[in-house]
C-alpha positions in Angstrom: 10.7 54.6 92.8 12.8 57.7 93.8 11.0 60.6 94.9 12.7 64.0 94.8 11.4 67.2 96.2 12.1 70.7 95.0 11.9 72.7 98.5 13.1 75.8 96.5 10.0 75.6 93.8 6.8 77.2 93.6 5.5 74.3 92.9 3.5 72.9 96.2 4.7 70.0 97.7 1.7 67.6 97.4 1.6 68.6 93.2 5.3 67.4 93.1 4.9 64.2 95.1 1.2 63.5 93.3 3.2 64.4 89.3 6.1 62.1 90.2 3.8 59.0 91.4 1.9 59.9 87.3 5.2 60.0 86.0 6.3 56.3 88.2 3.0 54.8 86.6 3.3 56.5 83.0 7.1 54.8 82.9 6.1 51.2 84.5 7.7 52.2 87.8 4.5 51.6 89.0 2.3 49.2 87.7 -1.9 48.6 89.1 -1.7 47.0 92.0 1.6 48.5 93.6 1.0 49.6 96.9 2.0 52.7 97.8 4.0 53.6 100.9 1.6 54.9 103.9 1.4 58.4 104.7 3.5 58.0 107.7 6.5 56.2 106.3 6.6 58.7 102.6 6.6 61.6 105.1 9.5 60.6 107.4 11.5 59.5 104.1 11.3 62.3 102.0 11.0 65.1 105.1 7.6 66.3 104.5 4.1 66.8 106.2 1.9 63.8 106.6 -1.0 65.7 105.5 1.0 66.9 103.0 1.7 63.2 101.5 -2.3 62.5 102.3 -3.1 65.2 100.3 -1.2 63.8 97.3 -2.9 60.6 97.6 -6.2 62.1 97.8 -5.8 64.4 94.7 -4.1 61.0 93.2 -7.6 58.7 94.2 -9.9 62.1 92.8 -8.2 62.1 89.2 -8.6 57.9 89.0 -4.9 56.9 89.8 -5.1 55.1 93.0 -7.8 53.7 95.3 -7.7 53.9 98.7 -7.9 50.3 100.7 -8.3 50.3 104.6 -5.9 47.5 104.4 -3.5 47.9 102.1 -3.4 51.6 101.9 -2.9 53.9 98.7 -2.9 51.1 96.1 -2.3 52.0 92.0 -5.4 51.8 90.2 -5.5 52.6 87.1 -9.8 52.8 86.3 -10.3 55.8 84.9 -12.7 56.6 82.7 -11.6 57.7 79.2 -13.5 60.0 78.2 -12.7 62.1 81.2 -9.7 61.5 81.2 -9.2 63.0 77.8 -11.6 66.1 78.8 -9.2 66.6 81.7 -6.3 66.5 79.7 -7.6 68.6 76.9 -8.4 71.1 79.8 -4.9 71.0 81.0 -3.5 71.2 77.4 -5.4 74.3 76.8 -3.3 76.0 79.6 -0.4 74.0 78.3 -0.8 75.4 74.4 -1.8 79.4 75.5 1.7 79.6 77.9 3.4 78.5 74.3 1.3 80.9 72.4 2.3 83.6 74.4 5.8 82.6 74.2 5.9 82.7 70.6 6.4 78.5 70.5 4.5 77.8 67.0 2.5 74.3 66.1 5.7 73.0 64.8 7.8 73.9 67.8 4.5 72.1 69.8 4.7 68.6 68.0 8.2 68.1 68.2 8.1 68.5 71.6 5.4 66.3 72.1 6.9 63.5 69.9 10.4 63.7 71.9 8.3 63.4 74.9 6.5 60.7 73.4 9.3 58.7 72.2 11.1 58.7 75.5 8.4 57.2 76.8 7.6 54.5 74.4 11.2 53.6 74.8 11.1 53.5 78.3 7.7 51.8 78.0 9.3 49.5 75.0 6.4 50.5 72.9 6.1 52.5 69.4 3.1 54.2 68.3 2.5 54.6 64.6 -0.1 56.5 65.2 0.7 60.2 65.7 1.3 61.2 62.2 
């Protein structure tokens, strides 16, 4: 998986490194059980902090996404709860759906997004959901 860091955003460093591992596991890039690279070694290749890169994986092993082995290191683990998991998310899409409101994005605006979201992951995922209407 290709990691690529936005020096220039506002965006702190350990929120872009912990997104793109979400995004690596939402697309199958990383699948439960991958190992992630150790602090050390994801610092020197992308050119960032090792705290930095810790801090990612901490934040990543607090929201259910990897466990942390002694051994193996920051290891994909996908054992989250759902039901928090969907009170987290309805917390973030609360945020989400006020920054639309405020720019004037309506409900219909809203779903097609969603569904072209949705749909470019189900095709990178080679799943279809019949579900979402």
């Amino acid at each position: 998986m290709l990691i690529k860091i936005d020096f220039n955003s506002d965006e702190a460093l350990y929120m872009q490194l912990k997104n793109q591992i979400i995004v690596g596991i939402a697309t199958n890039m990383l699948q439960d059980g991958d190992t992630l690279p150790s602090v050390r070694s994801l610092a020197e290749d992308i050119g960032i902090n090792m705290h930095t890169v810790n801090k990612a994986y901490s934040v990543l092993r607090q929201e259910g996404f990897v466990k942390l082995d002694r051994r193996r290191g920051a290891v994909v683990a996908i054992d989250i709860n759902k039901m928090r998991a969907i009170e987290e998310l309805s917390d973030e899409l609360h945020v989400v759906l006020a920054k639309a409101a405020c720019m004037n994005v309506n409900r219909a605006e809203m779903h097609e997004m969603v569904d072209r979201i949705m749909d470019n992951y189900e095709k990178i995922l080679g799943t279809e959901s019949d579900n979402r209407r």
